[in-house]
N, C-alpha and C positions, 0 to 999 in steps of 0.2 A: 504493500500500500504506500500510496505516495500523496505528499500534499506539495502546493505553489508556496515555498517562501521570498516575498515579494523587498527587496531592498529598495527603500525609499529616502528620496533624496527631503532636504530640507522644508521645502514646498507640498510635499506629499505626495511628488510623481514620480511614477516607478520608472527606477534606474536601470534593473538589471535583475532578470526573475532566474533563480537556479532551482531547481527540483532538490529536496532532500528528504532520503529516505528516512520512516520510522521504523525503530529495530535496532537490532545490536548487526544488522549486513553492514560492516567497514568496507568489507572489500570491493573493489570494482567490476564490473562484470565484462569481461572480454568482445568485442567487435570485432577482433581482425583475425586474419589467418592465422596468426602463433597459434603455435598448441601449448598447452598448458607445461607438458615436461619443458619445452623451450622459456615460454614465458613467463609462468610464475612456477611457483610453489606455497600454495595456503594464499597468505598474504606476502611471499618474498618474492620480488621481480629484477629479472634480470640485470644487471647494470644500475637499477635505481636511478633511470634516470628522473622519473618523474618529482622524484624530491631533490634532484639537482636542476629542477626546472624552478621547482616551488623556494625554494631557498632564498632567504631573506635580500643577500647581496645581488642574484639574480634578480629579482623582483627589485627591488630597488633599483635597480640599474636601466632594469626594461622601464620602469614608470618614468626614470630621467629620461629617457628616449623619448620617449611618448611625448613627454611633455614640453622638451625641445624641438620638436618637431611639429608642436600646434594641431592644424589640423580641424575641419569641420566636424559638427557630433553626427553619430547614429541618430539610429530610428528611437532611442530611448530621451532623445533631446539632451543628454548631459554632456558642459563642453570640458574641455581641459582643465579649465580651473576650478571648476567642481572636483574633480578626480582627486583630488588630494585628501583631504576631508572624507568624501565616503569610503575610499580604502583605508583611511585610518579607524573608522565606523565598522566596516564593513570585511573587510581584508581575510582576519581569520577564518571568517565563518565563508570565504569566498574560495580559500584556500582548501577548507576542510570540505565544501562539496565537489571539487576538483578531485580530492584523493579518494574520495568515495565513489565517483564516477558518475555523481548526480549533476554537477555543471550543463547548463545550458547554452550556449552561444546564442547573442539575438542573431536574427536576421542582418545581414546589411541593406545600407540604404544606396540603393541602384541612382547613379547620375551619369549626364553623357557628356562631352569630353566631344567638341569638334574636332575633325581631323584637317590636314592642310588640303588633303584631296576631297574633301565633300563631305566624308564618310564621319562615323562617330565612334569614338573608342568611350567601352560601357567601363565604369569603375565601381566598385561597390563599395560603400564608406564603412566601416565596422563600428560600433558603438568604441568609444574610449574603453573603457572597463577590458574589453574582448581586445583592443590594440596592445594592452600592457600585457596580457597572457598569451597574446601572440609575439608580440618578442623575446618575453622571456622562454618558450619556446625556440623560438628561433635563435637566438644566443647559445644555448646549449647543443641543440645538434649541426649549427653551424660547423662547428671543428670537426666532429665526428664527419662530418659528410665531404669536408676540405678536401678532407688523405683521397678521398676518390674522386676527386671532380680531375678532367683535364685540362692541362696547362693549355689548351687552345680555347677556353671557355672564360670571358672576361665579365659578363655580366653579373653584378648587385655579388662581386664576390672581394674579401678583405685584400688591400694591395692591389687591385686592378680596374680599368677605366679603359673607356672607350678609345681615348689616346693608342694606347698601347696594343689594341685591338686591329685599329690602321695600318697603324707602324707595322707589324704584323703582316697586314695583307701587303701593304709595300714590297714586303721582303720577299714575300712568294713570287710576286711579278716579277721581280728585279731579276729571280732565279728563274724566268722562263716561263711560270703558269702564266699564261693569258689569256687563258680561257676562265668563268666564273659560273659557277651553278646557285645562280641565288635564289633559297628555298625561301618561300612566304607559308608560313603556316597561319592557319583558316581560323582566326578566330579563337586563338590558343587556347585562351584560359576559357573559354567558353567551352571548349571540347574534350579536356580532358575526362579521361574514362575513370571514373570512380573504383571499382574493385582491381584493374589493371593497377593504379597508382597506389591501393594500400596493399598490393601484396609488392610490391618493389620497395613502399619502406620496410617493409617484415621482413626483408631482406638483410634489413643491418637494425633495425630498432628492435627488440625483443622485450623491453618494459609494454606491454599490451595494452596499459592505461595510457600510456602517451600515444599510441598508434587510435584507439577508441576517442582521444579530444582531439586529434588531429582530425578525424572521419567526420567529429561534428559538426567542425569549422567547416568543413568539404558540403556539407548539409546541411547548413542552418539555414539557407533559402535568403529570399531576395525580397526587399520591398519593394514596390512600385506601383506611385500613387497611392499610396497607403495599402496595399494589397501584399501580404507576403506570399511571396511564389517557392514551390520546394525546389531545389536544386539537385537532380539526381546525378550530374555533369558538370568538369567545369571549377577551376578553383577563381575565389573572388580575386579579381586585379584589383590592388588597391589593397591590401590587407599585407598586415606586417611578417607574416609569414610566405606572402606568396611568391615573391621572387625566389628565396628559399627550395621552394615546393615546384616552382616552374625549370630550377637547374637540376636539379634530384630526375625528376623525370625526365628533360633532356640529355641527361650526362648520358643515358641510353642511346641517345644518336650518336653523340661523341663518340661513348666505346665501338660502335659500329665505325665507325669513321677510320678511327686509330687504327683498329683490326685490319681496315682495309687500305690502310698504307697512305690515304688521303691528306691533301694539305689544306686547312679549314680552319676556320674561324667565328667563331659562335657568341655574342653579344645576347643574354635573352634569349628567344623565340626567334631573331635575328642572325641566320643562317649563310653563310658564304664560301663554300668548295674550289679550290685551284686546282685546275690540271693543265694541260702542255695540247690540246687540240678540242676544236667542235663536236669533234667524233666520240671522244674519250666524256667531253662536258655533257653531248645528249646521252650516252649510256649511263654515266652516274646519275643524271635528273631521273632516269627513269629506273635504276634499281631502291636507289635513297627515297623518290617517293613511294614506293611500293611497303618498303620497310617502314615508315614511315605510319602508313596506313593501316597494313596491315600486322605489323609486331604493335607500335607503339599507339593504336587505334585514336589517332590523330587525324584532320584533314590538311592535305596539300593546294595551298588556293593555285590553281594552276592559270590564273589570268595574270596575276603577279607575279608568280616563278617566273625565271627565264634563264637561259642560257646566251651570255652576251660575252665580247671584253667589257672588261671592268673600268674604264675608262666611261663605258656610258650607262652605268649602273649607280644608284645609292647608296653605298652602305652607312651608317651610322650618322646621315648628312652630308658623307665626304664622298667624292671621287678621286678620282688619279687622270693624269698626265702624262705625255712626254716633254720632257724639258733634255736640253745638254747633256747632263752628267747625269743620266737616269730616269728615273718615275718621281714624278712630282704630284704632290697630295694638293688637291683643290676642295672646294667649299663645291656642292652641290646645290644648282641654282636655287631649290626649291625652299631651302634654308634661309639664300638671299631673299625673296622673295613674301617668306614667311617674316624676317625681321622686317622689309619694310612696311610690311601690312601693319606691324605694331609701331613702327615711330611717324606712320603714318597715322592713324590711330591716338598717338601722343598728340600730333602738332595738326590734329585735325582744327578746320576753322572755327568747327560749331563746338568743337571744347572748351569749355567754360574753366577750363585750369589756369591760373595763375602763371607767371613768364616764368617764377622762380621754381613752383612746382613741377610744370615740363620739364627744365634741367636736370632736376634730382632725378625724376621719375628717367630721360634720356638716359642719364649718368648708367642708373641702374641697369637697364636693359643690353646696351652696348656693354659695359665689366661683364655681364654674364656673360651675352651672345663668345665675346672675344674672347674670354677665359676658357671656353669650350673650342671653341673654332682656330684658334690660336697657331697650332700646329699646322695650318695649311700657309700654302701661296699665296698670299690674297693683296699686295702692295698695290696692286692697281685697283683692286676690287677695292679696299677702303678709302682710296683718295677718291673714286667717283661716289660714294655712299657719301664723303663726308660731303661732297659738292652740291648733293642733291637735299643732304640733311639740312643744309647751311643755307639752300633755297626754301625750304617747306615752314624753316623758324623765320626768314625775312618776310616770306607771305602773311604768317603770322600777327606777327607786328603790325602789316598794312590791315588785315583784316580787324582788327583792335580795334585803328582812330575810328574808322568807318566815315564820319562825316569830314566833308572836305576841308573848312576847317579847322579839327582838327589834325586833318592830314600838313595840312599847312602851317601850324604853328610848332609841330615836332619835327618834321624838316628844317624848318629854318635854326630850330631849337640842336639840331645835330650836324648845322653849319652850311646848308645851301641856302644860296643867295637868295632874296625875297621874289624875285622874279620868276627863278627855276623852281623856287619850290610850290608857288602859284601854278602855276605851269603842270610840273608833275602834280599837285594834288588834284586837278581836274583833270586826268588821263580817266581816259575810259576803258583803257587795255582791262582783261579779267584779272583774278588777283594772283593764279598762277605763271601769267605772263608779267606781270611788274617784278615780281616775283626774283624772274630772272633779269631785269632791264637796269639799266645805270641807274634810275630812278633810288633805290634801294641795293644798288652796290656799293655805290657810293656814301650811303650814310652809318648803312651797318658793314661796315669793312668786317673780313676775318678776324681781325684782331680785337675788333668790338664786340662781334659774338662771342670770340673767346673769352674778351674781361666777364661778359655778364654772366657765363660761366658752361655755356655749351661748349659739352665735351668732344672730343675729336675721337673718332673709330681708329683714325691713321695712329695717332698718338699711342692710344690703349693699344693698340696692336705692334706696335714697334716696344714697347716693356712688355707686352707678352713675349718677346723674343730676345 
C-alpha cells in the first residue's frame, strides 16, 4: 500500500510529490535487467553506488551546479532560489525515498527552441529538485563511464571542446581523407529505445537502484500545454543527465567505428567519418546506417546525411579550406549569418534600447560568438562584419533624432557647418542609405563609435589569437 507525500513549498504549492511506502519494505524493488546474484544481495548492492550518488559532498556539489547555472523552473513552478530552503526542509526525507525506490520524477516541461533552418529543437525543462538529483547522478558515473568512452568522442565530456574536435578533422584531411560521411541522426533524443538503453547500462552499473531512477527519468513523461504525455522513447534534451546518457549510448557507434579501422569524429549526436574516396565514403554511409538502425535502433535522417568533401559540409559551425600551406578552418556561412540576424536584432530601428544598453548587450554577443569561432580564418570576414556593424549603429542614431530639427541641431552639435547640416537633415534618402553616405560618416567617425564604446569583432578577434 502506498500513499502521495506531497512537499510543499512556502505558499502551499506542491513542489515535488515522491511516493512512500508504508511498512518496514526499505528495500528497492529492481526495474532493470540485473539479476539479483549480480545486483544485490538482501539489501547489499553492488558497488554502492547509489549512496555515493546520495552522499552529502555529492549532493552538495550537484545543488552548487544547479544553482550556478540558473535556469527556468519545471512544471512544479519552483525556481532556483526556492531550492535552497526546501532541500534544507525537505532533503532527508527526499533522500530516504530515493533509497527506498519510492522517488518520483515530475514530468518535464516541453519548450521549443527555433532552429536556424526553420525547424524546432524540442527541450524538456526538469523541475529544479529533479536537476540536483540529476547531477548528482551524473557526477558519479561520469568517471566510471570516462575509462570507456573514445578518444575520438568530444562532446559534454571533462577536458574536451568542440575546438579540439576541428582540429581533429583538420588533421585527417591534411593526411588524405577527403572524403566525409556526415551522419545526421533523426531526432536523437527523441528516439532512443528504452529497454535497448537500460540493458547497455546493466552493462557496467550493477547497483539496480540506480539503473530503476535512471529508467524513471527515461519515463516520467512530458508536459504540454498543461497535458502530461508518457514517454515510452526518447531521453529528455535539456536535463542534466542527458548529455551523459546521449555518449553512453553513442560510444556504441564509436566502438563500431574503432573496430573498423575508421577515422571519425563525434561531437554529441554530431557524427563525421574520413576516408580516402567517394567509393569507400558511399559504402561506409551505407553499412554505418544500417548498424545504426538496426543494432543501435536509432533513425538515420537521410535528407541530411551526405557524402561530400568536407570543405562544403558543417560540422560544428566550421568548414575547411585550401589555403598555401594546407587546410585552412573557416567559419561556416550559416553561423555568419545567424550572428547577424542577432546584432541585427540588437541595432534594430524599432528597439526601444538605450545607445548604452546596445553596446553592453553588442559587447556581449560578439566575446561569445568570437571566443567560440576564434580558431578559424576569418581576418577578412570580421573587418567586413565590423563595416556593416558600424553602418547599422550610424543608422541608429539617424533613426533616434527622427525630426529634422533635431537632425539639424546634432549635426551641427558634432561639427558640420550650419548649411551642410540643413542640407543633410532634409535628405530624403531611406535611413539604411544615409546610413552608408558622408552625411553620417562624417560625424560618427570610427573612432567616435569607438569612444562611445562599440566594440570591434576585428579587435576581439585578433586577442582571440
Amino acid at each position: 500500500m502506498e500513499k502521495a507525500d506531497n512537499f510543499k513549498n512556502n505558499n502551499g504549492g506542491y513542489l515535488q510529490e515522491t511516493r512512500v511506502e508504508l511498512g518496514g519494505n526499505a528495500g528497492a524493488r529492481s526495474t532493470s535487467s540485473t539479476s539479483e546474484n549480480k545486483g544485490n544481495d538482501g539489501n547489499e548492492y553492488v558497488e554502492g553506488l547509489l549512496e555515493k550518488i546520495l552522499d552529502h559532498n555529492n549532493m552538495s556539489f550537484a545543488y552548487k551546479k544547479v544553482r550556478a547555472n540558473k535556469g527556468s523552473p519545471g512544471v512544479d513552478g519552483m525556481t532556483v532560489d526556492e531550492l535552497h530552503l526546501f532541500l534544507k526542509q525537505n532533503g532527508s526525507q527526499i533522500k530516504q525515498s530515493i533509497r527506498e525506490g519510492t522517488y518520483r520524477p515530475k514530468s518535464v516541461r516541453r519548450v521549443e527552441i527555433p532552429k536556424p533552418d526553420g525547424g524546432k529543437r524540442l527541450l524538456g525543462i526538469p523541475t529544479v529538485l529533479d536537476r540536483v538529483v540529476q547531477q548528482a547522478v551524473a557526477q558519479v558515473l561520469s568517471p566510471i563511464y570516462e575509462k570507456e568512452f573514445s578518444g575520438n568522442s568530444y562532446g559534454f565530456r571533462p577536458n574536451r571542446n568542440a575546438h579540439q574536435a576541428v582540429k581533429k578533422c583538420k588533421e585527417y584531411i591534411e593526411a588524405g581523407y577527403k572524403w566525409t560521411v556526415d551522419i545526421d541522426l533523426a531526432k536523437y533524443f527523441d528516439t532512443v529505445n528504452h529497454d535497448k538503453f537500460m540493458r547497455l547500462l546493466s552493462e557496467t552499473i550493477k547497483d539496480s537502484r540506480v539503473l530503476s531512477l535512471i529508467r524513471k527519468y527515461l519515463q516520467s513523461g512530458v508536459m504540454i500545454n498543461g497535458v502530461v504525455m508518457e514517454t515510452e522513447e526518447g531521453t529528455p534534451q535539456g536535463g542534466n543527465l542527458s548529455p551523459l546518457l546521449s555518449n553512453i549510448m553513442l560510444n556504441e557507434l564509436d566502438k563500431e567505428l574503432t573496430k573498423r579501422g575508421l577515422k571519425f569524429c563525434r561531437y554529441a549526436d554530431d557524427c563525421n567519418i574520413y576516408v580516402k574516396s567517394r567509393k569507400a565514403a558511399e559504402r561506409v554511409m551505407t553499412s554505418i546506417t544500417r548498424f545504426i538502425e538496426e543494432k543501435l535502433k536509432l533513425k538515420v535522417n537521410k535528407d541530411k546525411s551526405a557524402v561530400e568533401r568536407p570543405w562544403k559540409l558543417k560540422f560544428l559551425g566550421f568548414s575547411f579550406y585550401y589555403k598555401k600551406d594546407g587546410i585552412g578552418i573557416r567559419v561556416h556561412p550559416k553561423p555568419v549569418e545567424k550572428l547577424k540576424r542577432k546584432l541585427k536584432e540588437i541595432t534594430g530601428r524599432n528597439n526601444a534600447m538605450s545607445m548604452r544598453q546596445r553596446m553592453l548587450r553588442l559587447k556581449q554577443v560578439i566575446t561569445g560568438w568570437v571566443n567560440y569561432f576564434g580558431i578559424a580564418d576569418m581576418g577578412r570576414l570580421v573587418k567586413s562584419l565590423d563595416e556593416w556593424l558600424r553602418r547599422r549603429i550610424r543608422m541608429c542614431f539617424w533613426k533616434q533624432w527622427k525630426k529634422i530639427k533635431t537632425k539639424y541641431d546634432n549635426l551641427v552639435r558634432l561639427g558640420i557647418v550650419d548649411s551642410k547640416a540643413w542640407e543633410f537633415a532634409n535628405t530624403r534618402k531611406g535611413y539604411w542609405r544615409v546610413s552608408h553616405s558622408p552625411i553620417l560618416s562624417r560625424t560618427f567617425t570610427n573612432q567616435f563609435l569607438k569612444k562611445i564604446g562599440l566594440p570591434s569583432i576585428a579587435e576581439r578577434y585578433s586577442l582571440a589569437h
